[in-house]
VOMI-432029 format. One record per atom (N, C-alpha, C): residue in one letter; atom name; y, z, x. Coordinates in nm, 4 decimals, decimal comma, always signed. Atoms other than C-alpha are relative to their C-alpha. Last residue first. Example, Ala and Ser with C-alpha at 12.3 -4.5 7.8 and 13.67 -1.06 7.14 Angstrom:
residues 2
NODE S N -0,1190 -0,0060 -0,0820
NODE S CA -0,1060 +0,7140 +1,3670
NODE S C +0,1090 +0,0730 -0,0770
NODE A N -0,1190 +0,0000 +0,0890
NODE A CA -0,4500 +0,7800 +1,2300
NODE A C +0,1200 +0,0000 +0,0900
end
This chain:
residues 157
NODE X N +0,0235 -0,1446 +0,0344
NODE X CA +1,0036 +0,9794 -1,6353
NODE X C +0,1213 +0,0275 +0,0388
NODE X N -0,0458 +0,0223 +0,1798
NODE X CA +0,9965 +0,5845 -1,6112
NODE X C +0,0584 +0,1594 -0,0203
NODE X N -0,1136 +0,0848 -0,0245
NODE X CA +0,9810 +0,5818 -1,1906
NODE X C +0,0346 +0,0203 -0,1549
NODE X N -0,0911 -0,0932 -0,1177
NODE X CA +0,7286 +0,8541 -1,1742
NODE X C +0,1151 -0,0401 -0,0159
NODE X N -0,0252 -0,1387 +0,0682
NODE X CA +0,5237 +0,7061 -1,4441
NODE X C +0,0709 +0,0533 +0,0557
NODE X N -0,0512 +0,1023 +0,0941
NODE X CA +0,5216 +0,3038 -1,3071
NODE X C +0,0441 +0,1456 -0,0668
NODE X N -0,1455 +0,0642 -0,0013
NODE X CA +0,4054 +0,5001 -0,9973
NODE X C +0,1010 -0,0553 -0,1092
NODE X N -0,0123 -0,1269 -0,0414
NODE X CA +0,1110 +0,6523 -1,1736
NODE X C +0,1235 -0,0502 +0,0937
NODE X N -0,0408 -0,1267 +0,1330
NODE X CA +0,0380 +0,3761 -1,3803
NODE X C +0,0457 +0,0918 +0,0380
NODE X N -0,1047 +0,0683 +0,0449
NODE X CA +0,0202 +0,1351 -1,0689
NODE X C +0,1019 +0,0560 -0,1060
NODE X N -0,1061 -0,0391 -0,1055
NODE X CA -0,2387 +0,3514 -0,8550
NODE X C +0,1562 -0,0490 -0,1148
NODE X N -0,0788 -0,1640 +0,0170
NODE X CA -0,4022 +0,4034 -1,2252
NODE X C +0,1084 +0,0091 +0,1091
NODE X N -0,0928 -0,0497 +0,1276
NODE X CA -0,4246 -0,0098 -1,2621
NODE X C +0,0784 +0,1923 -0,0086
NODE X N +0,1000 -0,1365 +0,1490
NODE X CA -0,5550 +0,0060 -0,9263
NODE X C +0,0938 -0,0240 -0,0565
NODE X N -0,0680 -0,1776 +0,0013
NODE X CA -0,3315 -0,2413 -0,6860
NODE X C -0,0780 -0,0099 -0,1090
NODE X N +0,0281 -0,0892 +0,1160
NODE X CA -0,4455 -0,6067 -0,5793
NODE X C +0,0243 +0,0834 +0,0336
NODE X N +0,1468 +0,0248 -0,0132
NODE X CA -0,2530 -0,7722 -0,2959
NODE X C -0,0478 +0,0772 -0,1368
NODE X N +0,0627 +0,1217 +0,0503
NODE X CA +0,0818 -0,6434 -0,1911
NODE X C -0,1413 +0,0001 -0,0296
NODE X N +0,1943 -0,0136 +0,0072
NODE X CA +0,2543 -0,3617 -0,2880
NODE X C -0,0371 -0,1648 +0,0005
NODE X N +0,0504 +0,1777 -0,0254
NODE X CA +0,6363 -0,3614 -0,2519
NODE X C -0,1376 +0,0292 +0,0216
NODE X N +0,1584 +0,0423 -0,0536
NODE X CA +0,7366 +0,0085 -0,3979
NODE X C +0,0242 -0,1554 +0,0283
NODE X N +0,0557 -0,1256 -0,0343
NODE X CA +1,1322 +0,1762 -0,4265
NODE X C -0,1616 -0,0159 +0,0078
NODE X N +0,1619 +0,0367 -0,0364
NODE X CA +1,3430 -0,1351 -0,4295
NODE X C -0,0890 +0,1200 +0,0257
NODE X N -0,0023 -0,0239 -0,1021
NODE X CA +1,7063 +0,0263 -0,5857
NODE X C -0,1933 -0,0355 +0,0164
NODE X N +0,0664 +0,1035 -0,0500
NODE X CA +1,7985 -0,1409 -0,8847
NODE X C -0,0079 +0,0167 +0,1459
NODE X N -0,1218 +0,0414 -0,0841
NODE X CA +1,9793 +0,1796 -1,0236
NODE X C -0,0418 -0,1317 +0,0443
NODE X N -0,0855 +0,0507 +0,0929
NODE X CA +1,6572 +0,2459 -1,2504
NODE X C +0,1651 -0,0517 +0,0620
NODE X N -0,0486 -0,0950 +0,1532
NODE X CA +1,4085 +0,2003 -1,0342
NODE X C +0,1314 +0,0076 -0,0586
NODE X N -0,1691 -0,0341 -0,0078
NODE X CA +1,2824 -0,0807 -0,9042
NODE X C +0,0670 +0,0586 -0,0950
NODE X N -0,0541 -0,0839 +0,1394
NODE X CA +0,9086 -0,1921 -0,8576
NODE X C +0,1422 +0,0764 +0,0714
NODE X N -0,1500 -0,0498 -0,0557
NODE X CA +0,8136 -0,4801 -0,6352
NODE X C +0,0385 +0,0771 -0,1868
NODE X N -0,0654 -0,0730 +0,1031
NODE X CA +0,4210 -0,6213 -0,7234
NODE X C +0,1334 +0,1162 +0,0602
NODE X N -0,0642 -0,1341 -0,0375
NODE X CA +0,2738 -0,8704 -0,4623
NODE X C +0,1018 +0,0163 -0,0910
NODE X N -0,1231 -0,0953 +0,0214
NODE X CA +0,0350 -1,1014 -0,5362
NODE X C +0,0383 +0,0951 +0,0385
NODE X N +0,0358 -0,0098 +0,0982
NODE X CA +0,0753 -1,3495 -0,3255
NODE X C -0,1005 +0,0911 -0,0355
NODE X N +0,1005 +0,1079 +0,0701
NODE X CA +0,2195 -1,3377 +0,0090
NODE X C -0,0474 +0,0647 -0,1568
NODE X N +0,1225 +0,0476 -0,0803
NODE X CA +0,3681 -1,1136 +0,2913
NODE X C -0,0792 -0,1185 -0,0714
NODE X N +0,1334 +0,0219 +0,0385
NODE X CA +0,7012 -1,0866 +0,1356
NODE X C -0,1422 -0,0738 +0,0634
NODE X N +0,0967 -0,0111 -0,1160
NODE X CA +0,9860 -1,0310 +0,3726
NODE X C -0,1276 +0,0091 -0,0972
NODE X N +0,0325 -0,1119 -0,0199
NODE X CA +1,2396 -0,9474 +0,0743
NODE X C -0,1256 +0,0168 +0,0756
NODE X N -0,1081 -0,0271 +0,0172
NODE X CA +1,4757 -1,2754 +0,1519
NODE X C -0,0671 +0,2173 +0,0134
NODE X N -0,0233 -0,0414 -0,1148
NODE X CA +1,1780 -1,4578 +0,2767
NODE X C +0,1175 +0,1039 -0,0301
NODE X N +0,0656 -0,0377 -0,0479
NODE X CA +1,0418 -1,4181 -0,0675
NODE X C +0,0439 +0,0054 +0,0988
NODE X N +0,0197 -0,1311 +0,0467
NODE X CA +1,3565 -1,4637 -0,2619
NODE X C -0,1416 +0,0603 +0,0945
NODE X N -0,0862 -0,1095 -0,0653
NODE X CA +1,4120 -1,7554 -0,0172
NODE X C -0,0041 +0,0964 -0,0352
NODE X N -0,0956 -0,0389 +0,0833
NODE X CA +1,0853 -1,9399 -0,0402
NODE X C +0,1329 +0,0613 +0,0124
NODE X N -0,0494 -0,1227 +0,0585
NODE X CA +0,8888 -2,0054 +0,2464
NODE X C +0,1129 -0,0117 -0,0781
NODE X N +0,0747 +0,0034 +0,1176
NODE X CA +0,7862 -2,3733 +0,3261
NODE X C -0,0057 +0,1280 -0,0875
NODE X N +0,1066 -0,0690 -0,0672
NODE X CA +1,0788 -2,4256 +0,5549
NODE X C -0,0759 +0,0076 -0,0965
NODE X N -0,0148 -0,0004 -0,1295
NODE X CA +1,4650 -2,5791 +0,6124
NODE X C -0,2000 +0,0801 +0,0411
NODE X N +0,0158 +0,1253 -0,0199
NODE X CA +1,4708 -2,6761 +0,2335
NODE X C -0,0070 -0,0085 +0,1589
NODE X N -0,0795 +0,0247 -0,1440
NODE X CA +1,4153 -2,3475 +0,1256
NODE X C -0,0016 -0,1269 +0,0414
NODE X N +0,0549 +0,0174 -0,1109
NODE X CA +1,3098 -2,3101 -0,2503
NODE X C +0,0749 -0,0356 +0,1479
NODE X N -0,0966 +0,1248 -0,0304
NODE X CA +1,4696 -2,1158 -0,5180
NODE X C -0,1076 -0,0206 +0,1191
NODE X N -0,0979 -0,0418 -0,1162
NODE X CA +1,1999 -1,8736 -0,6600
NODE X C +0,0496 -0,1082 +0,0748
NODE X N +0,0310 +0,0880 -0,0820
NODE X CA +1,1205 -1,9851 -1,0110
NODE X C +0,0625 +0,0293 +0,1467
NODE X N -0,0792 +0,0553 -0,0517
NODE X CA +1,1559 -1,6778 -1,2226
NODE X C -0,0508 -0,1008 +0,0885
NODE X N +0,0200 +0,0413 -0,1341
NODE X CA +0,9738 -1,5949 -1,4968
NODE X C +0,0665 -0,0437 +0,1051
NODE X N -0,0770 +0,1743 -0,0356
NODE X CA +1,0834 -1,4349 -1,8407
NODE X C -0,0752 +0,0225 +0,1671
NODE X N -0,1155 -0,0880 -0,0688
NODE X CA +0,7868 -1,1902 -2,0004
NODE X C +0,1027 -0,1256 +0,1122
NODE X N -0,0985 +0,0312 +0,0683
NODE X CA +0,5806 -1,3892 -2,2456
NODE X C +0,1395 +0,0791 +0,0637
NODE X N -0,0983 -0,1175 -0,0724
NODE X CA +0,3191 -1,5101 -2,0715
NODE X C +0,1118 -0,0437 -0,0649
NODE X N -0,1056 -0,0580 +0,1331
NODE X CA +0,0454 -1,6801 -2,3084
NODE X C +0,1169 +0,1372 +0,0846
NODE X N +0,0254 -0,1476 -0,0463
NODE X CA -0,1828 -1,7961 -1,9997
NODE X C +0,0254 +0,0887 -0,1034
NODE X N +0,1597 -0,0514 -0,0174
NODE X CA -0,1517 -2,1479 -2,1470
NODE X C -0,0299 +0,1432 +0,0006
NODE X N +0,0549 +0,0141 +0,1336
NODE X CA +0,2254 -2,1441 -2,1743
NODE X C -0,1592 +0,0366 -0,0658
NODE X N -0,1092 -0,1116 +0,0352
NODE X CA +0,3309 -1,9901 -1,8451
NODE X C -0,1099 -0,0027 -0,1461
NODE X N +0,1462 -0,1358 -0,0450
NODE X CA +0,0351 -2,2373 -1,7119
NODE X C +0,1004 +0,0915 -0,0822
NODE X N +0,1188 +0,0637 +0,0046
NODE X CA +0,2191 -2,5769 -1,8403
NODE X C -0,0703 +0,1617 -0,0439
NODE X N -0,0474 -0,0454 +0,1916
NODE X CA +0,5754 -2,3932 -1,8079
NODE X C -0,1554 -0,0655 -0,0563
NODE X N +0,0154 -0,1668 +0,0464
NODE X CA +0,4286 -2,3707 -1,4324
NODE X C -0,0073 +0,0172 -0,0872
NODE X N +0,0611 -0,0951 +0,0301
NODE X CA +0,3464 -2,7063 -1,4127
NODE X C -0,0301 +0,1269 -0,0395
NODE X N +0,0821 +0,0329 +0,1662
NODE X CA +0,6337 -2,8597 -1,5290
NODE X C -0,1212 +0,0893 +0,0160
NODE X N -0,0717 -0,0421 +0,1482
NODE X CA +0,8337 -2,6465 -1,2708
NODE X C -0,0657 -0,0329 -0,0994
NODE X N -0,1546 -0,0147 +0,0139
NODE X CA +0,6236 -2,7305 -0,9523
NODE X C +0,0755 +0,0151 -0,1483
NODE X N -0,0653 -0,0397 +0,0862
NODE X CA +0,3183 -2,6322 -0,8647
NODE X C +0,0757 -0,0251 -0,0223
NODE X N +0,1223 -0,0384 +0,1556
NODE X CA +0,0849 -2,9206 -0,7288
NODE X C +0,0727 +0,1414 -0,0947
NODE X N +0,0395 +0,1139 +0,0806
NODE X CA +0,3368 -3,0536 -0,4649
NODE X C -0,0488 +0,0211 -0,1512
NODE X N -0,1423 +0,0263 +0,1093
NODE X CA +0,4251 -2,7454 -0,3545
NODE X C -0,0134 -0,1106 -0,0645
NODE X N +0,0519 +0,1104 +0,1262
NODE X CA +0,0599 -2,6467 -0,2329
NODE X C +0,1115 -0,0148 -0,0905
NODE X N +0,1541 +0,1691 -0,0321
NODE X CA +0,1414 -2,3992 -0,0055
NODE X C +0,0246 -0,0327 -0,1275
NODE X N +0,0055 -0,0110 -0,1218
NODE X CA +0,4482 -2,0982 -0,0277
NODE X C -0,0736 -0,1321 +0,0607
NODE X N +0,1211 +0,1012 -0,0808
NODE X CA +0,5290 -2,1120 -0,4103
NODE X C +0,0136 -0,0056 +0,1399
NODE X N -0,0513 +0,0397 -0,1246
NODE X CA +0,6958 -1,8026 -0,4967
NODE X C -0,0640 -0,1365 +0,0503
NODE X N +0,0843 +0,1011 -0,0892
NODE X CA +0,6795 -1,7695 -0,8519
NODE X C +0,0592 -0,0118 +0,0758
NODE X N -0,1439 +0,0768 -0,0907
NODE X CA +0,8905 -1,4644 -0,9787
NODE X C -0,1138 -0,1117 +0,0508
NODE X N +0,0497 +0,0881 -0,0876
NODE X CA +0,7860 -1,2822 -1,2957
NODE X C +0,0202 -0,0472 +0,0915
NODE X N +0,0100 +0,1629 -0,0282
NODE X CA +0,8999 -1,0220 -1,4304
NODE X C -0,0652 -0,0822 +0,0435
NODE X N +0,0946 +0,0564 -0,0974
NODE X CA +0,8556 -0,7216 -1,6498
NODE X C +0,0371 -0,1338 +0,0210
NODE X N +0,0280 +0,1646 -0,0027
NODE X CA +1,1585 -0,5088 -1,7583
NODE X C -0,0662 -0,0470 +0,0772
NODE X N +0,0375 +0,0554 -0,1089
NODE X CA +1,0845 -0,1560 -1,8373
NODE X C +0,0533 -0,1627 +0,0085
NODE X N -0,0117 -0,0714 -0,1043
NODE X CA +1,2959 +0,1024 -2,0914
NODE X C -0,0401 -0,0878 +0,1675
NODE X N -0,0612 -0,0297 +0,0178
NODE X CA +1,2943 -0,1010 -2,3964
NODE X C +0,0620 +0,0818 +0,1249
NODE X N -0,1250 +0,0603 -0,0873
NODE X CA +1,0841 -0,3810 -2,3056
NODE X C +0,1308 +0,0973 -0,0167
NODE X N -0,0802 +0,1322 +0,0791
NODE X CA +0,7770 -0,2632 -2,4007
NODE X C +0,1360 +0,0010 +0,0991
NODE X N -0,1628 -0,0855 -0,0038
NODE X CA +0,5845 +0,0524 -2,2008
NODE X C +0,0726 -0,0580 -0,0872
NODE X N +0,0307 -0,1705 +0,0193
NODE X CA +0,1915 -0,0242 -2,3074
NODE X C +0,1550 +0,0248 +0,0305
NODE X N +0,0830 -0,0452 +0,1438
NODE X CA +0,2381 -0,4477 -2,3744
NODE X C -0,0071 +0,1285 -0,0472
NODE X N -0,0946 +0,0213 +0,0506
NODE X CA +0,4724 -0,4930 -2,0833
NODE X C -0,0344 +0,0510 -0,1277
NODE X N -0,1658 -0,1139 -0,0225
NODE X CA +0,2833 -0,3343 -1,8468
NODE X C +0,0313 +0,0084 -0,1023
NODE X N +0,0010 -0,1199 +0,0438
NODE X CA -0,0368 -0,5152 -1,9804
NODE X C +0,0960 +0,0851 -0,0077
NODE X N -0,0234 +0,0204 +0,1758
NODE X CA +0,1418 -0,8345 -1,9672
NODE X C -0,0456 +0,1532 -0,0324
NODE X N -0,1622 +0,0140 -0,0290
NODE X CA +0,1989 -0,7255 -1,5524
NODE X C +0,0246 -0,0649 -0,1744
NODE X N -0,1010 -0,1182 -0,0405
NODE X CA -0,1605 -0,6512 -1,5201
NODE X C +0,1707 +0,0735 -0,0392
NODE X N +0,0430 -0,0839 +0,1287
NODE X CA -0,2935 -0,9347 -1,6873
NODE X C +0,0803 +0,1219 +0,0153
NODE X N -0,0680 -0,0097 +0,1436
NODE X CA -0,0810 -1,0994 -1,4300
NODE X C -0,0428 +0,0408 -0,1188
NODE X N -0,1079 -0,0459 +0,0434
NODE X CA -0,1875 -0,9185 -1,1379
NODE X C +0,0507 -0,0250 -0,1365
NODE X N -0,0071 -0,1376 -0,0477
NODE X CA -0,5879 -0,9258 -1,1703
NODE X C +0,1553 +0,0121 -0,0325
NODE X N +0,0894 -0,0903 +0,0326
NODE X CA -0,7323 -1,2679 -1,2456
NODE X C +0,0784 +0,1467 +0,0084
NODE X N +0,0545 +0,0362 +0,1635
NODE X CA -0,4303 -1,5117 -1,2527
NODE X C -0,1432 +0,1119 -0,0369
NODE X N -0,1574 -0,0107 +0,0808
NODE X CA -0,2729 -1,3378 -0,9125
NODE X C -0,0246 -0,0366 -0,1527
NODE X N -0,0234 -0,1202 +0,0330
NODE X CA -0,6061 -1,2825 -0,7556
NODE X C +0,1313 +0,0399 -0,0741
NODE X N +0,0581 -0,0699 +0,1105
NODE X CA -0,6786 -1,6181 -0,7799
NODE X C +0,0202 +0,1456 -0,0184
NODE X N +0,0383 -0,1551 -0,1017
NODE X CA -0,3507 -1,7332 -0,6468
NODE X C -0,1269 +0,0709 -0,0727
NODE X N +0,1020 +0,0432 -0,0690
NODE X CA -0,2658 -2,1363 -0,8055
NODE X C -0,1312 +0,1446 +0,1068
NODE X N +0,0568 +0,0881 +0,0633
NODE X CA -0,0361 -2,0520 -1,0047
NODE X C -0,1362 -0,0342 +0,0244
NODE X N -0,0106 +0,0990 +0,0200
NODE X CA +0,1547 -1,8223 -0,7538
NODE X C -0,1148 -0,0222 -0,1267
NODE X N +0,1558 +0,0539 -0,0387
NODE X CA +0,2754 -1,4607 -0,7764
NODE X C +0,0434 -0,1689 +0,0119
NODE X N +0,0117 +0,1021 -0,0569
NODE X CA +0,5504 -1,2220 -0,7261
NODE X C -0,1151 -0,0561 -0,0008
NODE X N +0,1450 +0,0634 -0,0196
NODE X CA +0,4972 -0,9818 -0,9998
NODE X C +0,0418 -0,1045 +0,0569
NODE X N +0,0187 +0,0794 -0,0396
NODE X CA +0,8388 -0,7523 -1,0423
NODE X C -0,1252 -0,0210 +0,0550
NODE X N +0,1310 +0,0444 -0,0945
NODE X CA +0,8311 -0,4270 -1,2194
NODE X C -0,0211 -0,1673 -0,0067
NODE X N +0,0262 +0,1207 -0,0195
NODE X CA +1,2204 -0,2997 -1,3225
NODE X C -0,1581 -0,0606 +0,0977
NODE X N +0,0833 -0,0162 -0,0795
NODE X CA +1,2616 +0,0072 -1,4438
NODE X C -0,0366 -0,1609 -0,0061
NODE X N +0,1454 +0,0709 +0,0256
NODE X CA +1,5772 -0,0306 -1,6774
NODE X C -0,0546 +0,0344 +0,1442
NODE X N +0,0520 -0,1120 +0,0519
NODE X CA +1,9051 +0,1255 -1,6319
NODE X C -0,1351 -0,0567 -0,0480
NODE X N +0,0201 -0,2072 -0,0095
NODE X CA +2,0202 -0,1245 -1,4432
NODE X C +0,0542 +0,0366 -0,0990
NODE X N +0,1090 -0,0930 +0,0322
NODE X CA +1,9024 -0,4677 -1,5442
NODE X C +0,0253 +0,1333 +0,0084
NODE X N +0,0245 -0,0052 +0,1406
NODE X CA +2,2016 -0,6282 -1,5502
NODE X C -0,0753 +0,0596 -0,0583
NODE X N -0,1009 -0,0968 +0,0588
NODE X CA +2,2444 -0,5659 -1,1888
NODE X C +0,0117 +0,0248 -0,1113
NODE X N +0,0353 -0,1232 -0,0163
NODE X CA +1,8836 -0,7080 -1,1062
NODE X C +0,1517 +0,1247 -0,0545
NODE X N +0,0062 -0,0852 -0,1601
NODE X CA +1,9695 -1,0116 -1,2254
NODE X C -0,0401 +0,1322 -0,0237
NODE X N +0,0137 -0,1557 -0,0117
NODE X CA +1,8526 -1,2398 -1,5178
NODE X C +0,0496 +0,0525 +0,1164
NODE X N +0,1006 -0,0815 -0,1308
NODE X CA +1,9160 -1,5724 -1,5559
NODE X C +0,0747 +0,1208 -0,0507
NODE X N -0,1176 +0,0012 -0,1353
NODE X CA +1,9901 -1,7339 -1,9436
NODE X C -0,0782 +0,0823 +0,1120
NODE X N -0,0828 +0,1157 +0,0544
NODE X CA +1,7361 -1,7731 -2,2804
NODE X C +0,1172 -0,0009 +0,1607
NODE X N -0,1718 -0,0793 +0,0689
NODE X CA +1,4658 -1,6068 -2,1252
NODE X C +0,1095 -0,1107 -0,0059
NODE X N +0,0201 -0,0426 +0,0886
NODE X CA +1,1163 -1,7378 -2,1161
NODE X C +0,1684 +0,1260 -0,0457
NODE X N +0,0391 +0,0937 +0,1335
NODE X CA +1,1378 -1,9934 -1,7874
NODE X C -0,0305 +0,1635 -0,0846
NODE X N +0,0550 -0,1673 +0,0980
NODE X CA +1,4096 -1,8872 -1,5336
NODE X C -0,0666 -0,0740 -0,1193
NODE X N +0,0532 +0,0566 +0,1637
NODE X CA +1,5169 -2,1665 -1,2840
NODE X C -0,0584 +0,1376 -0,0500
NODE X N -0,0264 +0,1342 +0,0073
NODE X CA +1,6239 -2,1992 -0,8885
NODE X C -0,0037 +0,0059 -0,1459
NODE X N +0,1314 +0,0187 +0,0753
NODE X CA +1,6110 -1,8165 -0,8430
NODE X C +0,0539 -0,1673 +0,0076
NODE X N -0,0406 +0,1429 -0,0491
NODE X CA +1,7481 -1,6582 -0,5579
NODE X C -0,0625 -0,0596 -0,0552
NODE X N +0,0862 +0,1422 +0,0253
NODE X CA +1,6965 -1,2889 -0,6431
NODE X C +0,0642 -0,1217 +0,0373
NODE X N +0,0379 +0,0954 +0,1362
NODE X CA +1,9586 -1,0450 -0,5994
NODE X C -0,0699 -0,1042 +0,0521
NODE X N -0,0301 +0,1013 -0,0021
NODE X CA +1,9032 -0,7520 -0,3040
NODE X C -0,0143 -0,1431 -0,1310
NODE X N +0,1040 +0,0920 -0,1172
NODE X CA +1,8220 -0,4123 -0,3336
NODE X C +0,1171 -0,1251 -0,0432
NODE X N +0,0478 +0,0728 +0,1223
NODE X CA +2,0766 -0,1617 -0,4843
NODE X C -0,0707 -0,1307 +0,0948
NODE X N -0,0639 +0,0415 +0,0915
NODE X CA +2,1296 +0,1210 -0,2380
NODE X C -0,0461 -0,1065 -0,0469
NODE X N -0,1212 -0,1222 +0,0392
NODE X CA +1,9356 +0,3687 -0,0370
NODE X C +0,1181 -0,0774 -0,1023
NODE X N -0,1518 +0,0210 -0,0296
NODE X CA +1,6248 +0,1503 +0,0005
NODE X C +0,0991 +0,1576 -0,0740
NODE X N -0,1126 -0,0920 +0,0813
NODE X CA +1,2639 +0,2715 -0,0160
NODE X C +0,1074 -0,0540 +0,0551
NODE X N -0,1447 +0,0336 -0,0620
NODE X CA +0,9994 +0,0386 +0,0618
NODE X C +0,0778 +0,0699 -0,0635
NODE X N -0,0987 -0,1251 +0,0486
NODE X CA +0,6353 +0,1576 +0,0506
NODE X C +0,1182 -0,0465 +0,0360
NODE X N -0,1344 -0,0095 -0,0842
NODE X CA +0,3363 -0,0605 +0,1362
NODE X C +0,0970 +0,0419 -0,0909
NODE X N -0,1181 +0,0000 +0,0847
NODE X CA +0,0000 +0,0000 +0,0000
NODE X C +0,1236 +0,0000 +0,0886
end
């Protein structure tokens, strides 16, 4: 598990596109909300098996009144084969209804900028932010539903 604590408000996203909300989202808008971010790809099996059930479940047991769940596709490989139609393709399919972000892409590299921006190791990795929008977990890789519940409780409480 990796652990990031900041002392003031993390850093805004770099989104190219937002699919299930009517306008973008930031993190400043969000405060007073617990904010649990799901960097994934499309293509990540552990990201379609494991995080994003994960990350509807969130949404499904807290709602949206107190948490906001996101999304952020990072595509890193295989840009060709995700790109915007696809996603709203899979968004749709999957039945995700929490908004997504498309992470802007770098044109100097195959890393993203919201991902190079918060040194993300790779897909998935779950960024929770408490209510000031201060980064207080980056977890990559699968996480226990209880490890997740039990942070997601610390931060709501």
């Amino acid at each position: 598990m990796d652990t990031a604590l900041t002392t003031g408000p993390a850093p805004e996203f770099e989104v190219a596109a937002w699919l299930n909300t009517p306008g973008p989202l930031t993190l400043a808008a969000l405060r007073g909300k617990v904010v649990a971010l799901y960097a994934f790809q499309m293509l990540c099996p552990g990201c379609v098996s494991h995080a994003l059930p994960q990350a509807k479940a969130m949404e499904a047991l807290f709602g949206r009144h107190e948490l906001a769940v996101l999304g952020l596709h990072s595509v890193f490989e295989h840009h060709a084969a995700m790109g915007p139609q696809a996603l709203a393709a899979f968004v749709h399919e999957y039945r995700i209804g929490f908004p997504v972000a498309i992470d802007q892409p770098d044109p100097d590299g195959p890393v993203p900028r919201t991902m190079a921006r918060y040194r993300l190791r790779g897909t998935p990795t779950l960024m929770l932010f408490d209510r000031e929008g201060r980064l207080r977990h980056s977890l990559f890789g699968h996480q226990h539903d209880m490890l997740v519940g039990s942070l997601m409780g610390r931060l709501l409480a």
